[in-house]
ZAMARGU-4260 file (C-alpha; in steps of 0.2 Angstrom, whole numbers, plus 5000, padded with zeros to 4 digits):
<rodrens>
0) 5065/5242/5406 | 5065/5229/5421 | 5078/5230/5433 | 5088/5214/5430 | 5092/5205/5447
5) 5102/5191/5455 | 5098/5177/5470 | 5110/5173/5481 | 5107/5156/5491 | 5095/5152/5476
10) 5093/5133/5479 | 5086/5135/5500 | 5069/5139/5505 | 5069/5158/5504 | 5077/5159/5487
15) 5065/5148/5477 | 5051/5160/5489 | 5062/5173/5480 | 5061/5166/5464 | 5042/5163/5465
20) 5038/5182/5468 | 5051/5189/5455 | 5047/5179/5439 | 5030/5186/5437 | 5037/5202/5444
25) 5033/5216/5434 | 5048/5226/5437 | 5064/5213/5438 | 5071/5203/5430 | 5079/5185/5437
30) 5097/5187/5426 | 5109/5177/5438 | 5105/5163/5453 | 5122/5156/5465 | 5123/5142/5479
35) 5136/5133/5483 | 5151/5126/5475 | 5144/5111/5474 | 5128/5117/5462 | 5138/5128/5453
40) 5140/5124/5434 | 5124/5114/5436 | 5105/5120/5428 | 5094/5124/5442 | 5083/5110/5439
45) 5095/5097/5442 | 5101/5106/5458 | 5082/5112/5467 | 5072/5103/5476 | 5059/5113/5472
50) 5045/5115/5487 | 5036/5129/5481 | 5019/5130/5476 | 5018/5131/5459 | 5032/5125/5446
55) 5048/5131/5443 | 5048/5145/5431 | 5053/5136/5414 | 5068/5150/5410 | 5075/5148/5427
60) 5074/5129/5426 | 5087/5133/5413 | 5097/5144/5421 | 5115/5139/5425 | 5120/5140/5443
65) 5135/5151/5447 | 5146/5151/5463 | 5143/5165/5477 | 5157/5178/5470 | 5154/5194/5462
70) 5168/5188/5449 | 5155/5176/5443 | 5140/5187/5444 | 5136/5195/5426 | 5141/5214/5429
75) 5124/5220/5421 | 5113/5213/5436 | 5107/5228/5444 | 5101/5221/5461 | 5106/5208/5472
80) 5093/5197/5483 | 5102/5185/5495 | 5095/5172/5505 | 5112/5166/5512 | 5116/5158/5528
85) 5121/5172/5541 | 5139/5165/5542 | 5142/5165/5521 | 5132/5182/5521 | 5143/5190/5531
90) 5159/5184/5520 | 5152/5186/5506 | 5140/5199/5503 | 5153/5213/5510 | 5165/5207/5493
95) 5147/5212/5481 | 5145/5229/5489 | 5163/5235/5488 | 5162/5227/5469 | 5145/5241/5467
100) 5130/5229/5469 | 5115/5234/5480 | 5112/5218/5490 | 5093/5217/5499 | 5098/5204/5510
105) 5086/5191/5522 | 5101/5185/5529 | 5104/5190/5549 | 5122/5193/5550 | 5125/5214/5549
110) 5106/5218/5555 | 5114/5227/5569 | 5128/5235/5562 | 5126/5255/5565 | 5126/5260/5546
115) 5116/5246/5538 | 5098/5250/5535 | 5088/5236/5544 | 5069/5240/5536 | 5052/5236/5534
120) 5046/5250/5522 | 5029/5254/5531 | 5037/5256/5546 | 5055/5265/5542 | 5058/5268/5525
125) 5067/5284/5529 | 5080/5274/5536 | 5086/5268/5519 | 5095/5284/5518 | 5111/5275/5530
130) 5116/5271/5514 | 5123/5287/5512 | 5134/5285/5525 | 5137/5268/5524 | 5144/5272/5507
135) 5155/5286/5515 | 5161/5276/5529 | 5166/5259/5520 | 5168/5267/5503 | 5157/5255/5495
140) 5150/5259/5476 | 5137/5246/5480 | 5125/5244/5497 | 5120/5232/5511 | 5100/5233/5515
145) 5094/5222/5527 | 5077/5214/5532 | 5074/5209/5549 | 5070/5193/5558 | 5053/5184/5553
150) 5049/5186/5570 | 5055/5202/5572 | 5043/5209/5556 | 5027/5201/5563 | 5024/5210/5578
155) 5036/5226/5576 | 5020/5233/5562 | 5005/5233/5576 | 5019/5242/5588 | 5021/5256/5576
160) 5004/5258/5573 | 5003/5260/5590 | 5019/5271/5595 | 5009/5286/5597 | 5004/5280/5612
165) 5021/5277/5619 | 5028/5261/5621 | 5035/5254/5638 | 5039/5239/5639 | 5033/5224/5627
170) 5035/5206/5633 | 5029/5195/5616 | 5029/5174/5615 | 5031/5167/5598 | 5023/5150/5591
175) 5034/5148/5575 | 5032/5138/5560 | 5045/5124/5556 | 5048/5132/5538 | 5058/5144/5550
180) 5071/5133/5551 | 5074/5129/5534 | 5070/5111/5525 | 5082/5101/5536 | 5080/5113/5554
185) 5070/5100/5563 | 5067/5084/5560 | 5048/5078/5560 | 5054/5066/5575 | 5056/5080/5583
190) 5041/5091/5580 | 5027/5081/5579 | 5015/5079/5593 | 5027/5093/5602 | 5034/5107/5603
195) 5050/5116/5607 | 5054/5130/5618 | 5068/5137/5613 | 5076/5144/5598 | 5093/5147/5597
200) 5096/5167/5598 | 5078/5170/5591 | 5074/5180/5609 | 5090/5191/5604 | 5084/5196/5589
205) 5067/5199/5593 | 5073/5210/5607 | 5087/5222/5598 | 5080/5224/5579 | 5063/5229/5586
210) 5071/5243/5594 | 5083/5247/5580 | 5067/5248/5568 | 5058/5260/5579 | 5071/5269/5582
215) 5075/5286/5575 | 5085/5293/5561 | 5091/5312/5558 | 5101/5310/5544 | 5118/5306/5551
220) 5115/5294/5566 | 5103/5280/5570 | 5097/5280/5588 | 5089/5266/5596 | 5071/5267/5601
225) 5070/5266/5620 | 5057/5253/5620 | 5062/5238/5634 | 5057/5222/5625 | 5058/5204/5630
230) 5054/5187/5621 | 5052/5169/5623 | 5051/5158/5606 | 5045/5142/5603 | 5043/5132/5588
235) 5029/5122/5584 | 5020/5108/5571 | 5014/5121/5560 | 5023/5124/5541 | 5022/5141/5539
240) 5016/5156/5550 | 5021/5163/5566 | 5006/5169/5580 | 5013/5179/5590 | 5005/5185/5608
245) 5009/5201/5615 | 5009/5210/5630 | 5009/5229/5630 | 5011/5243/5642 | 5010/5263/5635
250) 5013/5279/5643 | 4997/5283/5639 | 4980/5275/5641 | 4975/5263/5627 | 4957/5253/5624
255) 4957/5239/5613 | 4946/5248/5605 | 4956/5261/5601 | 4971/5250/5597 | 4962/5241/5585
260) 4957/5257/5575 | 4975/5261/5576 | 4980/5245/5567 | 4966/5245/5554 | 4971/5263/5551
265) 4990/5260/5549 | 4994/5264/5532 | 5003/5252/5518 | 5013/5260/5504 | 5010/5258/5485
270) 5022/5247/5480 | 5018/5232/5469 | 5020/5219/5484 | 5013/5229/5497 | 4996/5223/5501
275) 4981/5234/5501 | 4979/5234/5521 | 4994/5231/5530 | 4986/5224/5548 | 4971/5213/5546
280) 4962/5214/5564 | 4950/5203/5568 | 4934/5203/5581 | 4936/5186/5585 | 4945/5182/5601
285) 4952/5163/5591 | 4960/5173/5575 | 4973/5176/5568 | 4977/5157/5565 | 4989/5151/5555
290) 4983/5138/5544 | 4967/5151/5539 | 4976/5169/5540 | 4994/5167/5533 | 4988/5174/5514
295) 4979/5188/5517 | 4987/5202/5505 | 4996/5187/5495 | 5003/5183/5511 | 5011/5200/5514
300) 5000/5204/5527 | 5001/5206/5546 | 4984/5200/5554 | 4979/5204/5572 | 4966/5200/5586
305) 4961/5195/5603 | 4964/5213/5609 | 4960/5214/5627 | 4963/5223/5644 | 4977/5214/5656
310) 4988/5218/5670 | 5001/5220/5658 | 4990/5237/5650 | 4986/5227/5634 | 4988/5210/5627
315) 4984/5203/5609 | 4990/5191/5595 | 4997/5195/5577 | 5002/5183/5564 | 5012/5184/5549
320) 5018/5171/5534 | 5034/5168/5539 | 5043/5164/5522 | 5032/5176/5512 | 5031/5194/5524
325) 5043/5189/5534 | 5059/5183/5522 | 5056/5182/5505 | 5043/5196/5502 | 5052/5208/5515
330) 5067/5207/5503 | 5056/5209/5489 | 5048/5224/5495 | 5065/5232/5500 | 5071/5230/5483
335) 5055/5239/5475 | 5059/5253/5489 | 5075/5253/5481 | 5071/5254/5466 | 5057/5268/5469
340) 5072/5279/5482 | 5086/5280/5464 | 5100/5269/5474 | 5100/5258/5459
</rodrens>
């Protein structure tokens, strides 16, 4: 029996992302979409601006938007997906958990937060188990999973495959796409023939949730991995990929060679929207490129290359589809890890 799910946010970018992945979704089941008061009582249809794609699904055109409250939610939903702005997130997705629904969230508010699981299931799926004491500590019925950043999720996978080599320090420059920002982030008056070098709190995030993600769990406590990390993010005319360049140094020597058999080598996970390799690496110094590399795996995976020798110990660039592996299909994939772990 499919899992029946809900959407909240599901008017914005990353829930009609959302609602492309879960229609066709083997295992859920679309049963209830929210946005704001103003689309509630409304079909979806007449409320979407649909940018997707591919059309909207026919039954969900259909479907009657209901507010953001759990009191309006239909009590047989099973999962919760939100795509919610970080500052109505953090009112509202607290009231769903305490009324017993698992929320797998792409909002940022809470990513930080010492008993919230902040995942990418190739990387720290044992981390999922915070639950437990997240549920003990807030005496919640329901639970709070978190994504990370877009940002954060591209490069954070090459790092893992290679933290056997010890990480030191990691100083990465992002080139985001303007999807990033949502349909009304920047104005094309802005972004064409430019670009922008800052992006407001993006460094912060890149910076703490890398190490929250490599950091380690024993069961009761979550310690931070010791990693120093430091990021500068800029937002350019692309529509959808970030290319990232990193700079590396390990505690222990590390060929490009041997870093790009680490990546190739780095496992993905047999979930239905995992992609058959996670990291893509690449022999050509000009690839990963956005417009040419942001659907490989269905757009789920992480692509890598110009892996080289520098001052810095090692330096190469990674890529990943913003909306898809890094929002949408991250929350997707947390819910099948979910699913798969019994905290439904």
């Amino acid at each position: 029996m499919a899992v029946r799910v809900g959407i909240l946010g599901a008017t914005g970018a990353v829930g009609q992302r959302l609602i492309g992945m879960l229609d066709p979704h083997p295992d859920f089941e679309i049963a209830a979409l929210t946005a704001s008061p103003s689309s509630a009582g409304e079909k979806y249809r007449d409320v979407a601006k649909w940018r997707v794609d591919s059309p909207i699904p026919q039954e969900v055109a259909e479907m009657t938007v209901s507010a953001t409250d759990p009191d309006e939610v239909t009590d047989d939903v099973d999962l919760i997906f939100s795509s919610l702005p970080s500052s109505v997130g953090a009112a509202v997705e607290p009231d769903f958990c305490e009324a017993g629904y698992v929320v797998s969230s792409n909002s940022s508010n809470a990513r930080m937060a010492e008993d919230v699981p902040l995942v990418i299931p190739e990387v720290n799926a044992d981390h999922l188990d915070l639950i437990e004491v997240q549920r003990d500590e807030r005496g919640w019925d329901g639970a709070l999973v978190k994504n990370p950043n877009c940002s954060t999720i591209t490069f954070v996978p090459t790092l893992a495959a290679l933290e056997e080599y010890g990480l030191r320090t990691v100083h990465v420059a992002t080139l985001q796409a303007v999807s990033g920002a949502g349909y009304d982030g920047v104005t094309s008056m802005e972004i064409i023939d430019n670009a922008i070098p800052h992006i407001g709190s993006e460094e912060e995030k890149l910076e703490t949730e890398s190490k929250k993600l490599l950091g380690e769990f024993d069961g009761a406590q979550l310690s931070l991995n010791d990693v120093e990390v430091g990021a500068s993010c800029n937002r350019i005319p692309t529509i959808d990929g970030h290319l990232e360049n990193v700079f590396l140094e390990t505690e222990a020597e590390l060929s490009p060679a041997e870093a790009a058999e680490a990546m190739r080598e780095y496992p993905s996970l047999d979930l239905y929207s995992s992609p058959d390799q996670l990291i893509e690496v690449f022999e050509d110094p000009e690839r990963p490129q956005p417009r040419l590399d942001r659907t490989l795996g269905g757009g789920m995976s992480i692509s890598a290359g110009g892996i080289q020798e520098s001052t810095f110990g090692l330096q190469y660039n990674c890529l990943a589809h913003n909306t898809m592996r890094g929002a949408a299909g991250a929350s997707v994939l947390n819910g099948e890890l979910l699913v798969e772990n019994g905290y439904l």
